[in-house]
N, C-alpha and C positions, 0 to 999 in steps of 0.2 A: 540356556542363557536367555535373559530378557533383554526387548526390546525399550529401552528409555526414551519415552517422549514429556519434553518439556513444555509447558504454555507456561507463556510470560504475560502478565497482563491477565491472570486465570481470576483476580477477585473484581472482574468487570461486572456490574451489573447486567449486562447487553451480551457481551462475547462470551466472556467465561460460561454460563452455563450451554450455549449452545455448543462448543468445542466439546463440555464434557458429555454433553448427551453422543454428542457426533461418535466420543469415543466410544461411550460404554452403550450406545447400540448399533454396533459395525458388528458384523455377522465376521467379515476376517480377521479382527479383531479379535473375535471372541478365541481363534484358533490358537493362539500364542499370549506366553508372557509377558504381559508391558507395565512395568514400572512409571508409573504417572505421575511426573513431579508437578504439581502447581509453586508457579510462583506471583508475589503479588506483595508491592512495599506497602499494603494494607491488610494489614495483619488477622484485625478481626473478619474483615468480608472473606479473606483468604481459608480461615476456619471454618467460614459458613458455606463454602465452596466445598470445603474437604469435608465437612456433613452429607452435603449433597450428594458428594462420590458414595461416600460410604452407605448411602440409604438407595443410592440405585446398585450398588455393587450385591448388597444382600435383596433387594425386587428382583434387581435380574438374573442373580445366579454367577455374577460374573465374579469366580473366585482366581481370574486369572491376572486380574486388575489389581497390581500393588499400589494404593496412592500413600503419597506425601508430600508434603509441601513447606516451604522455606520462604525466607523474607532476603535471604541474599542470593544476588546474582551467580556467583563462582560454584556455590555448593547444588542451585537449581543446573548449571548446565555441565555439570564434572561428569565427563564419559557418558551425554547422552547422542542419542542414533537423530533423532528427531527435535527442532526449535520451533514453537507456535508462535509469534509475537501481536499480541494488540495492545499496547502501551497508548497514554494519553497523559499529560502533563495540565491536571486541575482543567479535566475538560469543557464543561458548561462555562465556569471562570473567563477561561479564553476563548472559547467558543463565540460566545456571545457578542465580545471583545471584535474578533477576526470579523463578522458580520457589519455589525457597527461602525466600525471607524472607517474604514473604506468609504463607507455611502453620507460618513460626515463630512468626509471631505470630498466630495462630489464623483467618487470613483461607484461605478456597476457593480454589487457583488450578488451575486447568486447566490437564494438560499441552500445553504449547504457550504460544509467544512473541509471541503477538500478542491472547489475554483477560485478563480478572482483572485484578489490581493491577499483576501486574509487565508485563503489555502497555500500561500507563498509561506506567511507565517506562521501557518499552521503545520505546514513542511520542517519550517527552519527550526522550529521548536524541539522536534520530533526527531532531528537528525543526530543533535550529541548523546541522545540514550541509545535509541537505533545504534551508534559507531561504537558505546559501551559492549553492546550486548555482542555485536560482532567480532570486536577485539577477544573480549575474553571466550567466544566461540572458537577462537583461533589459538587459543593457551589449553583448554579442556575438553575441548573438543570438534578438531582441526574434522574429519571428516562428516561433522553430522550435516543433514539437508536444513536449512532454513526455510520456513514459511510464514511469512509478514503478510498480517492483517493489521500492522498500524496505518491506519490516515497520513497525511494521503498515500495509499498506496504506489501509485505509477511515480510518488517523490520521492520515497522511503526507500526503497529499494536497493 
């Protein structure tokens, strides 16, 4: 029986590949079957992702690496063991946003997207996909461990 580990947020330019390297070169990893679902409401980066796998799965040897990958949520987390999350909602867009408008109107913000005011909304953004992704965690698979790498993380949570 395989081990399903799901990453959401796998067609990050930033996250995604560092998770799939993480994966396909862990030494206990390599011992067992894991079904590697990517998921990612960006369809084509998502493919170039699942290239990716596919081109270290045949470098490394790692024929014990099932990947696939889906654009819907329900079918990415149905009976997996494991949830990766780094989601971002049109991040440079509001990134930039969060930064800015704080210090237009005379508030402190600290470079960086996860203090200050616009880390407030950069939380509150974050929070209705985050509560999706949980809910249906809780329909398809009630026992798997979650691990969130969305921003800010100590909000998300």
């Amino acid at each position: 029986m395989s081990t399903k580990i799901t990453v959401i947020g796998a067609g990050s330019a930033d996250f995604g590949p560092l998770i799939i390297h993480d994966v396909f070169l862990s030494d206990v990893l390599a011992n067992f079957p894991i079904e590697f679902m990517l998921m990612d409401i960006n369809a084509k980066s998502l493919k170039d992702k699942v290239a990716h796998c596919q081109y270290l799965a045949e470098k490394l040897g790692r024929k014990n690496i099932k990947v696939s990958s889906t654009t819907n949520l329900h079918e990415a987390l149905n009976n997996t063991n494991f949830v990766i999350t780094a989601i971002e909602i049109k991040r440079f867009h509001y990134w930039s946003m969060d930064f800015h408008i704080p210090r237009k109107y005379g508030f402190k913000q600290i470079y960086g997207e996860n203090g200050g005011p616009g880390g407030i909304f950069h939380a509150l953004r974050n929070f209705s996909p985050m509560l999706e992704i949980a809910r249906t965690m809780e329909q398809v698979c009630p026992d798997a461990l979650l691990m969130n790498f969305t921003n800010p993380r100590t909000k998300t949570l």
